[in-house]
N, C-alpha and C positions, 0 to 999 in steps of 0.2 A: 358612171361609177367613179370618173377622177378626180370630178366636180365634187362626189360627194366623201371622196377621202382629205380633198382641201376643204371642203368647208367643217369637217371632223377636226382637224388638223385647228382650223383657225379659232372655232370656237374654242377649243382645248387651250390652245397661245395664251387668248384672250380672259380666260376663266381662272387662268393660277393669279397667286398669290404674288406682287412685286415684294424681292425681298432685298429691294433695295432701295433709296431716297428716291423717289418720284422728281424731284425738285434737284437734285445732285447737280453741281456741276461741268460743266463739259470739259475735261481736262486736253482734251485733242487739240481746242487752239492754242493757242501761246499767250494768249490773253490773261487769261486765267491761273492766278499767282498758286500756285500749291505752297501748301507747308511742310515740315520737317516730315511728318506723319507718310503723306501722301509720297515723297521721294522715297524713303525708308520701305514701306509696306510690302512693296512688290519683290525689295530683294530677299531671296531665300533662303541667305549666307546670316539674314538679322533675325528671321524669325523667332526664335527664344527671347528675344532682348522686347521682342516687339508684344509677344506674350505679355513677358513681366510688366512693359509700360500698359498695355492695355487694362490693368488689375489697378493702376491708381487716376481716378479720376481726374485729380488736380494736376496731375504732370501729363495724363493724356490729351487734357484740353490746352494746355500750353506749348504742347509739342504739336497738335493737331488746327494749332491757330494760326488762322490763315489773311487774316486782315493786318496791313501796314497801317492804321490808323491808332488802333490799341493792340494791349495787351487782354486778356482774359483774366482776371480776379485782381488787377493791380499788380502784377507779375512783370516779367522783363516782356518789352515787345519784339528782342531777337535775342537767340541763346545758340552758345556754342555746346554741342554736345560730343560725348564719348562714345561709339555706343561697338559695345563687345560684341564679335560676331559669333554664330554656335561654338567654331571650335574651342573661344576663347569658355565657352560655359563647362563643354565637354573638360577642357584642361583643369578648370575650378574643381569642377565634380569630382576627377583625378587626386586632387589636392586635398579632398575630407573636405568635411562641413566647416572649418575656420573662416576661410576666403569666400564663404557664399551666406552668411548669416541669413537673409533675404528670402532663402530657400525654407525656411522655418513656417512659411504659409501665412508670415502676420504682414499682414497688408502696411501695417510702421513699417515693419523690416524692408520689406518691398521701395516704400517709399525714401527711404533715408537712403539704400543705394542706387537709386533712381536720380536723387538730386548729388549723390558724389560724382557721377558724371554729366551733370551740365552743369555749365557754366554762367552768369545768369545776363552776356555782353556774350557779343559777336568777334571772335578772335580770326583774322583774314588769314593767319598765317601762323603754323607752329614749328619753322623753317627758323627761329631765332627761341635762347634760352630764355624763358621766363616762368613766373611762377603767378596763377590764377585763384581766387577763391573760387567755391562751387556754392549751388545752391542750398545746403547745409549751411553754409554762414560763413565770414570773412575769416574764422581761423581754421577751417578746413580749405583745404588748397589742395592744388594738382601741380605738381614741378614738372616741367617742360623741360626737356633737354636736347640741342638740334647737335648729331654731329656729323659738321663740316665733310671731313674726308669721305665717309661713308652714306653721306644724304641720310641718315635715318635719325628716327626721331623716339623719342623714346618717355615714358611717363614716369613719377614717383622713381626715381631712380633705377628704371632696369625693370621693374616690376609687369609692365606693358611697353609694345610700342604701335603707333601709328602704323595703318595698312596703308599706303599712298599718301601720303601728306599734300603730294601736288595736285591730286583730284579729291577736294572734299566734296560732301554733296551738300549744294547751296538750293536754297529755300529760301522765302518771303521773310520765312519768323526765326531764320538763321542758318546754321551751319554744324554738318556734322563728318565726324571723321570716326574710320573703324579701328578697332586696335585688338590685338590680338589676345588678350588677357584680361581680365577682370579688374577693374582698380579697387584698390583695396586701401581704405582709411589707414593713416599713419598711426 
């Protein structure tokens, strides 16, 4: 009878459906470079941000690239990104529909705030003032502001700030940092 609830058992295992890459990589050893995608995914504080990137292909695949050799479509081969956690979505939503254009369902929309937060160059450190373009184009920009007394860091003047600035999460194809609010085009 046990024999035949194991071998129930195993044909059963054996008979579904993988409903995942067959060929996947083994993330367990330390070998094995992950990307921004891969770091991101698992936290459940990004999930909304992770939604929206998953609706645009061309910033999925750049986010989700995992080779130091290239880039994916001629794209940057590492990028610094923003990426807002739920609450910061929760507090846009607070805010009306001004601060979340994106939310309009049109996958443009989607994408044009998608590339206001990243960056299209690996920034090691937002611990000093400066000012970045994003992947929108060289006259949209993200202003950096670090201040000294307080350690905290802050976006667009005031608008957002950095969750941890001392722990970003580092990946093959770049670097991301959370923040606590939506960035919103000037």
């Amino acid at each position: 009878m046990l024999f035949l609830v194991y071998f129930l058992l195993v044909v059963g295992v054996m008979s579904q459906k993988l409903l995942y890459e067959p060929n996947a990589p083994d993330y367990k050893t330390q070998r094995m470079a992950q990307s921004l995608f891969d770091k991101l995914a698992p936290d459940p504080s990004l999930s909304t941000f992770m939604d929206v990137l998953t609706q645009v292909d061309d910033i999925f695949r750049l986010v989700n690239h995992s080779s130091s050799d290239h880039a994916p479509h001629d794209g940057p081969a590492v990028i610094t990104m923003f990426v807002p956690t739920n609450a910061a979505f929760r507090y846009g939503r607070q805010q009306g529909s001004s601060p979340m254009p994106f939310m309009s369902g049109h996958p443009s929309d989607w994408e044009a705030f998608l590339k206001y937060h990243i960056v299209p160059y690996a920034i090691e450190t937002v611990a000093k003032d400066q000012q970045v373009s994003t992947l929108l184009g060289k006259d949209e920009k993200i202003d950096i502001h670090y201040h000294a007394w307080s350690r905290r860091v802050d976006l667009n003047h005031g608008t957002a700030n950095v969750i941890d600035h001392r722990h970003p999460v580092r990946a093959i194809n770049g670097v991301a940092f959370k923040i606590d609010r939506l960035l919103k085009q000037p």
